[in-house]
C-alpha positions in Angstrom: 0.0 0.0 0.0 0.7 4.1 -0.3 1.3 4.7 3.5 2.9 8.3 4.8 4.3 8.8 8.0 1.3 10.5 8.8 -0.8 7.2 8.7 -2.3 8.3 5.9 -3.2 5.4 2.7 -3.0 6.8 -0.5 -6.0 4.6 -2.9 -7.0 8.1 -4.9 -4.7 8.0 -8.5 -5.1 11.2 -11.0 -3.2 10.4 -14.0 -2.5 13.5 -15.8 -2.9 12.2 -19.9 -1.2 15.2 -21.4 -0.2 18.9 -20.7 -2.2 20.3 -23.9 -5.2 22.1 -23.3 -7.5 23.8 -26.0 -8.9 26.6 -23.5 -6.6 29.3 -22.3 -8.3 29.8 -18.7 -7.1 33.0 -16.8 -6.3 31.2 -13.3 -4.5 28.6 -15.2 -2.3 29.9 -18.2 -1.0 33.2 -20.8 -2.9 33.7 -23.1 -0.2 32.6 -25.3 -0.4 28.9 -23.9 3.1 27.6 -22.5 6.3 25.3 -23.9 4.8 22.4 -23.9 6.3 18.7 -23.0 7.7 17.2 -26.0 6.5 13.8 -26.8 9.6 11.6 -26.1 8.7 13.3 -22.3 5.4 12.2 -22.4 4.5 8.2 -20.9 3.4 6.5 -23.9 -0.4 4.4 -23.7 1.7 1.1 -22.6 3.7 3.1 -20.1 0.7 4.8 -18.5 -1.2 1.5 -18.5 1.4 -0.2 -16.9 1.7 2.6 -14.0 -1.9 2.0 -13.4 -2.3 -1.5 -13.2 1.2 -1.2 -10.9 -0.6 0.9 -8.7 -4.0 -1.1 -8.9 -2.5 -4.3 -8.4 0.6 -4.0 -6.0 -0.5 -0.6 -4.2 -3.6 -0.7 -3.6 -5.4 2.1 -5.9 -8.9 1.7 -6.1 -9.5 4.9 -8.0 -8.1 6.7 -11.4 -9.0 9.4 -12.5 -7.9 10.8 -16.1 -7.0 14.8 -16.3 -4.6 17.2 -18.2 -4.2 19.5 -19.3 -7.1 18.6 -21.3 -7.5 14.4 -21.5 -9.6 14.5 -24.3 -7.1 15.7 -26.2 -5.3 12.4 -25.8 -5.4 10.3 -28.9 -5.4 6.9 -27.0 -7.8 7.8 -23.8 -10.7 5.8 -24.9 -8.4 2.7 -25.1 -6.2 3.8 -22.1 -9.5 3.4 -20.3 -10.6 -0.1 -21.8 -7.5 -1.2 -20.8 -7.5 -0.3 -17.4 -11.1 -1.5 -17.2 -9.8 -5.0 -17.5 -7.6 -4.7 -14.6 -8.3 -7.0 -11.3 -9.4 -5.5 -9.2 -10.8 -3.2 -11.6 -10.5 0.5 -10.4 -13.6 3.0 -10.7 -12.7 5.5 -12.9 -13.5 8.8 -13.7 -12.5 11.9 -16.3 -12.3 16.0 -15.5 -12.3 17.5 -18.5 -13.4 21.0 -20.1 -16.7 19.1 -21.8 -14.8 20.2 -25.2 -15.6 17.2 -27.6 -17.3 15.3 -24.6 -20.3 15.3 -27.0 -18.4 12.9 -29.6 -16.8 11.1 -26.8 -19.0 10.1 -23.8 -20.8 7.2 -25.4 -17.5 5.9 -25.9 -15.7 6.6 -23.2 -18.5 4.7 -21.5 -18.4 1.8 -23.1 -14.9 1.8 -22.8 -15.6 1.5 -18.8 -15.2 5.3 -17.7 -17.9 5.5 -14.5 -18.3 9.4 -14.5 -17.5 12.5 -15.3 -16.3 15.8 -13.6 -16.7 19.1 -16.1 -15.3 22.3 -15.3 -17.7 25.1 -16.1 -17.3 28.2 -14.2 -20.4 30.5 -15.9 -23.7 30.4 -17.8 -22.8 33.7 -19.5 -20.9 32.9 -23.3 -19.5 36.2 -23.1 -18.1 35.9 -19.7 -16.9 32.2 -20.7 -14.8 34.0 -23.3 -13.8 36.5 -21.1 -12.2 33.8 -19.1 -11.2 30.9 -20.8 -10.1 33.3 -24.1 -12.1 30.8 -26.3 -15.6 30.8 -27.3 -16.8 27.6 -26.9 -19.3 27.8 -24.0 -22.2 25.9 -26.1 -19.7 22.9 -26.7 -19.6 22.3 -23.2 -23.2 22.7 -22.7 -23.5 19.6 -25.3 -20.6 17.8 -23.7 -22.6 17.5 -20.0 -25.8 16.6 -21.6 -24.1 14.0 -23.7 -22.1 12.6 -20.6 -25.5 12.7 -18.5 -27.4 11.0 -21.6 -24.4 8.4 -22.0 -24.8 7.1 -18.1 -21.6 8.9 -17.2 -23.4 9.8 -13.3 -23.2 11.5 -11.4 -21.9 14.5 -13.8 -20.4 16.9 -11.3 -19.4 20.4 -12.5 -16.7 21.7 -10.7 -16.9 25.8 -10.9 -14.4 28.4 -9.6 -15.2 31.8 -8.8 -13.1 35.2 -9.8 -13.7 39.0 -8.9 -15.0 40.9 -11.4 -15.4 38.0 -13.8 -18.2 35.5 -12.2 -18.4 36.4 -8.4 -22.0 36.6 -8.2 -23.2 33.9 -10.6 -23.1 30.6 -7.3 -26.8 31.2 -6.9 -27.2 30.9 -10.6 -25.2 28.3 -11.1 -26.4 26.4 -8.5 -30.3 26.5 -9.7 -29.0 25.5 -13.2 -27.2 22.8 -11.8 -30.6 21.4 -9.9 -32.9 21.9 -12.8 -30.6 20.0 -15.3 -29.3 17.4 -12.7 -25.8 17.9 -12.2 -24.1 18.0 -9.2 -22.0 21.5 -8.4 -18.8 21.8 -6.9 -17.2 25.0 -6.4 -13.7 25.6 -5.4 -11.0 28.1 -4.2 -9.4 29.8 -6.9 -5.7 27.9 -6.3 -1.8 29.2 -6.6 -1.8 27.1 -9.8 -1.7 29.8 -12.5 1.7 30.1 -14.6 1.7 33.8 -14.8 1.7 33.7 -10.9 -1.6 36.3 -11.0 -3.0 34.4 -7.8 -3.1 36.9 -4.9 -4.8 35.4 -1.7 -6.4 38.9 -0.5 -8.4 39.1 -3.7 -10.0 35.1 -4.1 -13.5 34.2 -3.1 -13.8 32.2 -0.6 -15.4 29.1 0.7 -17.0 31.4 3.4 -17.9 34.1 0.9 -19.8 31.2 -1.6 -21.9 29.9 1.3 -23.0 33.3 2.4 -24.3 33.9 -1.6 -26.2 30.6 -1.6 -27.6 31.0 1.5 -29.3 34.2 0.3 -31.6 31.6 -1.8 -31.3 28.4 -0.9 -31.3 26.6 2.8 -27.9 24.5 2.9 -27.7 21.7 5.9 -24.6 20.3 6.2 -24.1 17.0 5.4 -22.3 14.7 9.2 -18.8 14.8 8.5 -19.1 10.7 8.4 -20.4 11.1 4.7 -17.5 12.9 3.3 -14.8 10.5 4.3 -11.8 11.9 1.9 -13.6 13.7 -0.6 -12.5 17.1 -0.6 -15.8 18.7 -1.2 -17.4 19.7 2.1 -20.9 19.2 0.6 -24.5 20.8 2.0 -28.0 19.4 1.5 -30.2 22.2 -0.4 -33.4 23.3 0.7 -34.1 19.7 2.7 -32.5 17.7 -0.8 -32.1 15.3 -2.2 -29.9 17.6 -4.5 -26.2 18.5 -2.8 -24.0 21.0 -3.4 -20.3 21.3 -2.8 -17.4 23.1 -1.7 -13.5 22.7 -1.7 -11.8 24.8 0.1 -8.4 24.0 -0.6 -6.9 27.6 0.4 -8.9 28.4 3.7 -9.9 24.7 4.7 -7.6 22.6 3.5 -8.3 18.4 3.9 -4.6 17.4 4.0 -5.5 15.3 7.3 -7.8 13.5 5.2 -6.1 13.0 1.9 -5.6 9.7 0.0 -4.1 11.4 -3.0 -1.1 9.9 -5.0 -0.7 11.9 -8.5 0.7 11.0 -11.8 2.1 13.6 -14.2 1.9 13.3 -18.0 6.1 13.1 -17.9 6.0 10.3 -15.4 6.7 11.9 -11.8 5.0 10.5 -8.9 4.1 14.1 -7.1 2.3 13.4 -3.4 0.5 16.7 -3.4 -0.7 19.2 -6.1 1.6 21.2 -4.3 4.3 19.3 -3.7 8.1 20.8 -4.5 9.6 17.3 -5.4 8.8 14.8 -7.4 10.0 11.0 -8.2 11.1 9.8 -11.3 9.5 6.9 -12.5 9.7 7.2 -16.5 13.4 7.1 -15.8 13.2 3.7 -13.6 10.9 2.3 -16.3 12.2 2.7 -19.3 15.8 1.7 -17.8 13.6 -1.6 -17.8 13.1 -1.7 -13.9 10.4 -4.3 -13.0 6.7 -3.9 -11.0 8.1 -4.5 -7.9 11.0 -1.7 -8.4 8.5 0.3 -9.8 6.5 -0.1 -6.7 9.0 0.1 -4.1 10.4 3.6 -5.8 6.6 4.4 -5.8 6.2 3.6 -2.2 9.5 5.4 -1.0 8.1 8.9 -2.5 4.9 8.8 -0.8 7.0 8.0 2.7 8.1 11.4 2.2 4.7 13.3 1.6 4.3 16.4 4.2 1.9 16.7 6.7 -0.1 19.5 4.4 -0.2 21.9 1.7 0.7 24.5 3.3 -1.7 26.5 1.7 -3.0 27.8 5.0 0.2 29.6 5.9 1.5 33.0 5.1 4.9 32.2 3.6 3.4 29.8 0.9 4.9 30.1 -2.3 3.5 29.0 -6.1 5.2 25.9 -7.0 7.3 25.5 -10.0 4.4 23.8 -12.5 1.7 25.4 -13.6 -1.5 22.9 -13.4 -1.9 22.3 -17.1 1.7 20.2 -16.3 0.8 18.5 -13.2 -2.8 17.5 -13.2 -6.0 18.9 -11.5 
């Protein structure tokens, strides 16, 4: 298994697919995109299915999920996932993706095996989806969530986050769109993750400041702490359910007691946190021809040395080195 000093048992694998992305998202990236990996970086389809079944097989991983970048943009996902589905014990897995070409995709994807679907989707207004992401393709990922709903990819959750002066009063709007079409809506702290280092603590919307908008329209119970577990979305009943509706707030509550994380980049690093500083080098070990169980042992080793958190929540905490188009969301 993935055990940390802390006691904590890492079962939770994101597998970043590529750094690529076709949206240029403010909190993210310049508008001129960034150097991106070249291929003979990048873990081939065999490579990345061998990680996986490594980590399903010898370490324990009951969960993969598939980002970027932008997965979809990954010519092999579909059969990445088909693959994996074959694996024993097979893993649930799950995609987060922009919804760009999710509409030609999600039937595949789940016949390939893929359980669900997270979409990112941080306004209902096209012009302020341009405004932020630099592209106008706000229909296309209206069709890709009704296509991953209609396909059985449930539950669809859309994960929104919240700028000033962009989007900061659309929760409540968001939120009744989200109940009325049957998705389930996750907002989250705007993160340090942005290459252009633009991310100033003072001026994000908060966790706090999110509840106090929905509250204005909707009642929100909490749901007993027992029914998150490790999730990172502290979720709330709304007005008496059944619909929920989440929050992560990785800047001003951050879950690191909690977390059963391990993280795969598209280069082949083993990175504990989102956050971390360091990373291990397992395309290196592989294609020196190392076998599983040096594969696993390496793997093992690096999460032994995860930190006790983030360190989000203190005042010295500075962006790390990779923007998250490189490391995986």
């Amino acid at each position: 298994m993935l055990l940390d000093t802390f006691g904590r048992v890492a079962t939770d694998l994101r597998v970043s697919l590529t750094d690529r992305c076709n949206l240029r998202c403010t909190y993210c990236m310049p508008e001129e995109g960034l150097s991106w990996l070249a291929k003979p970086d990048l873990l081939t389809d065999d490579e990345i299915v061998r990680l996986i079944r490594i980590a399903v097989e010898h370490l324990g991983v009951t969960e993969v999920r598939f980002t970027g970048g932008e997965p979809l943009l990954r010519p092999g996902l579909t059969a990445i996932v088909a693959r994996c589905a074959e694996l024993r014990p097979r893993p649930r897995m799950s995609l987060t993706t922009n919804g760009i070409g999710l509409e030609r995709t999600a039937g595949a994807l789940r016949d390939a095996g893929l359980d669900r679907v997270n979409v990112s989707l941080d306004t209902l207004d096209p012009e302020t989806f341009a405004r932020l992401t630099r592209r106008r393709r706000h229909a296309d990922v209206l069709r890709g969530l009704a296509a991953a709903r209609e396909a059985g990819l449930e539950p669809v959750k859309v994960n929104a986050v919240l700028m000033p002066g962009l989007n900061a009063d659309e929760a409540p709007g968001l939120l009744a769109w989200a109940m009325a079409e049957g998705y389930e809506l996750r907002f989250i702290e705007q993160m340090p993750l942005d290459a252009q280092h633009g991310w100033r603590r003072s001026g994000m919307i908060t966790a706090g400041d999110i509840l106090a908008a929905l509250r204005v329209r909707f009642a929100l119970e909490p749901e007993p702490d027992a029914a998150r577990g490790a999730a990172p979305a502290e979720r709330w009943v709304v007005d008496g359910g059944p619909h929920r509706v989440g929050i992560i707030a990785s800047v001003t509550r951050p879950f690191c007691r909690a977390c059963d994380r391990t993280r795969l980049t598209a280069d082949g690093q083993v990175r504990t946190c989102l956050f971390a500083r360091e990373e291990t080098d397992l395309r290196s070990a592989l294609r020196s021809g190392a076998d599983d169980a040096a594969l696993a042992d390496l793997w093992k080793r690096a999460t032994m040395g995860k930190e006790a958190g983030s360190g989000l929540d203190g005042p010295g905490f500075e962006q790390p080195g990779r923007p998250m188009s490189a490391i995986g969301g």
